[in-house]
N, C-alpha and C positions, 0 to 999 in steps of 0.2 A: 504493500500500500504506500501509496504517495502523500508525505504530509504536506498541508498546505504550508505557502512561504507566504501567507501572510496572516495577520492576528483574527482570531474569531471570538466570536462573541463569549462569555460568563453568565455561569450561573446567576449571578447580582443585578444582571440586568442591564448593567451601566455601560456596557462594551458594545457598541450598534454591529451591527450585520450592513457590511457594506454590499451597496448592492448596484451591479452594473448593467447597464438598458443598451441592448442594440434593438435599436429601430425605434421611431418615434413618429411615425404616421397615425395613422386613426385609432387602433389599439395601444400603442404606445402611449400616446398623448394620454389616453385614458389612463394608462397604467400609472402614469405619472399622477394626475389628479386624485385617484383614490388615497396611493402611498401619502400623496400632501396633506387631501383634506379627513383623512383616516389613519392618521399617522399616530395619534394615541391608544385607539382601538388596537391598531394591528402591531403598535410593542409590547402590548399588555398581551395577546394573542401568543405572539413569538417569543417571550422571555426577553428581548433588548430590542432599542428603536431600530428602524430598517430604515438606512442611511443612504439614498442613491447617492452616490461617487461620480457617476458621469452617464450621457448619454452619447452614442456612436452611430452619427448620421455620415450622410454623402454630403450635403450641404449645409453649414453650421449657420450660414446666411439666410436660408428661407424661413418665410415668414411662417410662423407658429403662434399655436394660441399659447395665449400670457401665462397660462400654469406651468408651463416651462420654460425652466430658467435659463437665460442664456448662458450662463458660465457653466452651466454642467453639458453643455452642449462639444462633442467634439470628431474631429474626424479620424483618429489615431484610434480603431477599435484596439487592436494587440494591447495597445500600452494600455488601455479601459480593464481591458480583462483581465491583467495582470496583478491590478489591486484590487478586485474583488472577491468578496465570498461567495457570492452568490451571481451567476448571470443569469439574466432573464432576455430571452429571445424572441423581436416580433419582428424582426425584420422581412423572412421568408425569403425561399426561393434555397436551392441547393450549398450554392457556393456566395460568399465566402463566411455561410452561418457554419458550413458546415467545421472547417477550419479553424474558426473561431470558438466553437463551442468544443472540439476536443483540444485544443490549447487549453481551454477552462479547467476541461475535467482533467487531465493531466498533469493539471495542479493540483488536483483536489478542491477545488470550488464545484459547486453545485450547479446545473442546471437547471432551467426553468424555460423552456419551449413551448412556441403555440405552432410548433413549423412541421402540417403534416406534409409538403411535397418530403424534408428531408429525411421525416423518419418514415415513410412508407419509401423510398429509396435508397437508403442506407441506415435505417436504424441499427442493425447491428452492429455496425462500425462504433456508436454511438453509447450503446447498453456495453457494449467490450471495454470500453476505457474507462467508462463508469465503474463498472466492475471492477477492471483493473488500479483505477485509484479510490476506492472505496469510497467513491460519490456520488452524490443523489443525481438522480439526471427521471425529473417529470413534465408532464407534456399531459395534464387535463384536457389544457385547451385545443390540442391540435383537431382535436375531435367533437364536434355537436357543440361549438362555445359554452353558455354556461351549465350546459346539460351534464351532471355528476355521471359521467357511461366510462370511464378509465379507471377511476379507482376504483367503483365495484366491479369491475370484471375480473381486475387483476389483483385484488387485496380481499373485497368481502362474498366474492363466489371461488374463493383458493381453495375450497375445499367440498364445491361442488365439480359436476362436470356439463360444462357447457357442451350444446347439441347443435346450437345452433342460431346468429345473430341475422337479425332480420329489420332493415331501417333508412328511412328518409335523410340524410346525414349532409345534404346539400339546400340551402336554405333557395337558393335563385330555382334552381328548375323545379321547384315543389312551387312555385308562386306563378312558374307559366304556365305549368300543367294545370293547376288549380284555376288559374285566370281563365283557361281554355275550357274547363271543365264547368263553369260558373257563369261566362258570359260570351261564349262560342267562340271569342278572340280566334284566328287563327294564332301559331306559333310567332312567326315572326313580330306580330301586332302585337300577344302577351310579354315578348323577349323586350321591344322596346317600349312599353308601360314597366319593365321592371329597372331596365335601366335610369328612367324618367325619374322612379323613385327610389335610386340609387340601391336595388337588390341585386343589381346584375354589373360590373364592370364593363368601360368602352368594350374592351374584348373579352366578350366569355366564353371564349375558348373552351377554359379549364372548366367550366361549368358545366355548359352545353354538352361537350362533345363525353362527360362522365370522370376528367381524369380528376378534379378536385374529389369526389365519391372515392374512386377507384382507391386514391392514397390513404383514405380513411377507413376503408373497408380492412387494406392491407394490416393495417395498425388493429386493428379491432381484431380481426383473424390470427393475429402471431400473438396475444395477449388471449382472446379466449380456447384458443389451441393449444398453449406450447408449444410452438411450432413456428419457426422463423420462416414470415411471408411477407415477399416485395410487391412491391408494385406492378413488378413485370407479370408476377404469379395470376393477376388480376384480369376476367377477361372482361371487359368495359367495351361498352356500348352506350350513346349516348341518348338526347331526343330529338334528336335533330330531325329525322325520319316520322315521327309523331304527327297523322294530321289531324284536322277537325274529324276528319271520317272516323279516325279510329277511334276519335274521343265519345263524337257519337253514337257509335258501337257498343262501345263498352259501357254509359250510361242502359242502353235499350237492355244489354244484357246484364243490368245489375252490377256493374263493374267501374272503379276507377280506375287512371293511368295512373300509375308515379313512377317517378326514379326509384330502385330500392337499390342498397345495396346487401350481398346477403354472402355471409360465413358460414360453413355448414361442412358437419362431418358428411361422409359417404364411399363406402367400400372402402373403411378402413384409411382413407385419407382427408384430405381436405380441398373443399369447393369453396372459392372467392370468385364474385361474377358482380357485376357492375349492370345493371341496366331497366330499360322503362317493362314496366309491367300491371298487368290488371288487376287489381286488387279488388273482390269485394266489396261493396259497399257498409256490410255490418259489421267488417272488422276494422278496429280501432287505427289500422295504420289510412285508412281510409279518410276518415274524417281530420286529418292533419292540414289544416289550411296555409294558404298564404308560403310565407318564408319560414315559417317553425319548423323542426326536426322532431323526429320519434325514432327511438331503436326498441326493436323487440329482442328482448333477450331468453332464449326458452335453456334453461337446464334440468338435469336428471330428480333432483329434490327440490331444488326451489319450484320448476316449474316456467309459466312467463311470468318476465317483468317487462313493466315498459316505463321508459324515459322518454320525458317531453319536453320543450320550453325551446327558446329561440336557440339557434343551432349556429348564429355569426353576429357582425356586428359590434362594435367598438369596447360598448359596457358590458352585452355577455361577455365576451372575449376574455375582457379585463378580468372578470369576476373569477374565472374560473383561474387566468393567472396569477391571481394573489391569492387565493384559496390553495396555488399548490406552493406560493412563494412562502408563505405562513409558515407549514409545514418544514418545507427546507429550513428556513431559520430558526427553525423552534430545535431541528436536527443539531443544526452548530451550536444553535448555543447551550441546549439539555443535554445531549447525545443522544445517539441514535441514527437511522439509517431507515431510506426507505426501503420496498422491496429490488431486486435484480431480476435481471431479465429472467424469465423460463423457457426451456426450449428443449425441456427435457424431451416429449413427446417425438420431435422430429417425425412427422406425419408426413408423408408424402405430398404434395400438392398436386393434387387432378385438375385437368381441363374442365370445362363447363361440362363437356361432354357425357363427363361422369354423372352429373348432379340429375337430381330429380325432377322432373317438373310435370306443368299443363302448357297446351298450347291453345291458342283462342286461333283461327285461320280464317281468314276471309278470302273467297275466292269470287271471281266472276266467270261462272259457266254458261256455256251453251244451253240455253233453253229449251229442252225438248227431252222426254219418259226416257230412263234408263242412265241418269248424267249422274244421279243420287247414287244407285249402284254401284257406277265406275270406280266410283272417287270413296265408297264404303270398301270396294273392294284394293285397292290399294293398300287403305291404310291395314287392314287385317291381314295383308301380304306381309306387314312390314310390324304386325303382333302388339298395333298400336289400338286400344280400344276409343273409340267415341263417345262421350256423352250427351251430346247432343248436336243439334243441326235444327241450325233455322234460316229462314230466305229474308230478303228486303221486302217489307209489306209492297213495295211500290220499283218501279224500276222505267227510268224515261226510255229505255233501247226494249223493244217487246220480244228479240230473236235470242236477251242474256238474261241470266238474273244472279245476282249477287245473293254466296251461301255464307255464315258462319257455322264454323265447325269448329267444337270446345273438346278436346279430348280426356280421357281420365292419363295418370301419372303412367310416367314413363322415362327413361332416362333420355336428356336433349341430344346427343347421336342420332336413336330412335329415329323420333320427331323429326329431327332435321333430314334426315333422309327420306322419312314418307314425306315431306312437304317436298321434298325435290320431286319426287318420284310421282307425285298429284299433280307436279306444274308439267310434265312431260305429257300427261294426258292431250289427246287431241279435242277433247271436250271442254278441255281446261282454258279461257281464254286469257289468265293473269290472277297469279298469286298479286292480290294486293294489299295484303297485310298477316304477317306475323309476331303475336304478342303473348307473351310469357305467363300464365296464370299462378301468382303466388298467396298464401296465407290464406289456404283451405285447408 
């Protein structure tokens, strides 16, 4: 173990916890104002006041709001990191958090993380050095903002066995799909009303296309597993393909869309998959409106739980990083240690392919006796059962008619093979939609 080279906090209380801030954008800025205007509460919390030392921007010049100080302001991170106890990180993005934060721990300072791109990409890099210098390294926030879903996964179900994590974990495409589901928006139309009010970024790339999801999902999966899983492990799908049809669809059939993202044991290994899917309408991941998050957590003795509350956002964000900054300080200055990574398990990681599922299929056939059969018979070539099948009340072309076909469980291989193998039909005029049925 590494001792730290600089002084830590006392039992007595009188010895602050110095504490070092990379990034000071919209979470930042916030983390800053609670630690100022909560700054009695949270030493009495911690055992000794929590001192920020400095802040490490790109630009010590840009205009910022007045709760940060200019003199703790600076551009020299290394030399920031080097006197603190504690770093707390909101900067995001791979590099150079990454770099930075194992300089920290290789002192033995603590970490404090909201940056899921870096640990659903290299977390283990990160839990290694932790480990190796027997320091705390937490990351609440990287996941659901102020939604409490990382420490009980990884501290108060340690002694259940998780089966299975199930959850809206992206606050923007839960607001488009919702907008679309609530006031027929097409996509692009709900994308920019979210942007308008500031849910979505210029470019939401990372949002839209699932890869923000994906790193969360990862994170949530190598925590409820034991089982170290990247990002890459992760198969994502976004909602960019989402249209009104299919949202109208899945209302007719008792059904909403969302993003989910879902962790799940299967044949002995483990299924991470990113993507839009039908949920339902009387299950509670259903009713999740707007920008909020929900994860469904199901294990062997507790059973489900589920986690709700805003999933991003400046002051969740914050909330959840001073709830773990607390803890870290309370570590230096009482003693103690939080948990270390587990990875005992090493569980294989399977392709989607493995996982279980339903598929909802919309097809437009040829209208004319015997198109029902074809397409019945395919799928029972491929040992895929049907539960149901129903047509468009109405259709403007009178020579086609638009079928949904909901099937019962099957593993996605399956599935995706009979949906090839239906679109080959000469009856078949166009697969025009395929959507996941989850949380039956």
């Amino acid at each position: 173990m590494t001792a730290p080279d600089v002084p830590i906090g006392h039992a007595d209380g009188l010895s602050p916890v110095r504490v070092a801030l990379l990034g000071c954008g919209v979470v930042g800025t916030e983390v800053v104002r609670l630690l100022t205007t909560q700054a009695e509460d949270l030493a009495a919390r911690s055992g000794a006041p929590l001192e920020i030392v400095g802040i490490a921007v790109r630009d010590v010049d840009a205009p910022r709001d007045p709760i940060v100080g200019r003199h703790l302001l600076t551009d020299d991170a290394e030399a920031l990191v080097d006197r603190a106890d504690v770093v707390v990180e909101v900067m995001g993005g791979v590099e150079p958090a990454r770099t930075l934060l194992l300089r920290a721990l290789e002192r033995g300072a603590a970490v404090v993380t909201a940056n899921k791109a870096l640990l659903g990409a290299d977390g283990p890099t990160l839990y290694g050095a932790a480990d190796a210098a027997g320091a705390d390294l937490y990351f609440e926030a990287a996941v659901a903002g102020a939604i409490p879903l990382v420490r009980p996964v990884r501290e108060s179900l340690a002694g259940d066995r998780i089966t299975r994590v199930l959850g809206i974990v992206n606050g923007t495409t839960n607001y488009v799909l919702d907008q679309m589901t609530t006031t027929g928006l097409s996509l692009d139309d709900a994308l920019a009303r979210a942007q308008e009010l500031g849910y979505a970024e210029a470019d939401p790339t990372a949002d839209v296309e699932g890869h923000d999801a994906a790193a969360k999902a990862a994170i949530l999966a190598s925590l409820a597993f034991h089982t170290r899983v990247s990002v890459d492990d992760v198969h994502c799908e976004g909602i960019m393909s989402v249209t009104a049809d299919d949202v109208a669809w899945a209302r007719e059939s008792g059904h909403v869309v969302k993003l989910l993202a879902i962790a799940e044991r299967s044949n002995g290994g483990v299924v991470v998959r990113v993507h839009p899917a039908l949920v339902p309408e009387d299950h509670p991941l259903a009713s999740v409106r707007g920008a909020f998050n929900a994860v469904f957590v199901e294990a062997e003795a507790a059973g489900e739980l589920m986690f709700y509350g805003r999933g991003a956002g400046g002051l969740p964000t914050a909330s959840a990083v001073l709830g773990d900054l607390v803890t870290v300080a309370r570590h230096r200055v009482r003693g103690g240690k939080g948990p270390v990574e587990s990875r005992y398990a090493e569980l294989p990681v399977r392709s989607i392919g493995a996982a279980t599922t339903r598929y909802q299929v919309r097809l437009r056939v040829v209208d004319r006796p015997g198109v029902l059969a074809q397409v019945s018979t395919v799928f029972a070539e491929h040992r895929v059962s049907i539960e149901t099948v129903r047509q468009a009340a109405s259709n403007p072309d009178p020579t086609h008619a638009d079928l949904l076909v909901v099937t019962h469980a099957a593993t996605d291989d399956s599935l995706r093979a009979t949906v090839a193998a239906v679109g080959e039909l000469p009856v078949v005029e166009q697969v025009l939609s395929v959507l996941r049925v989850e949380g039956v």
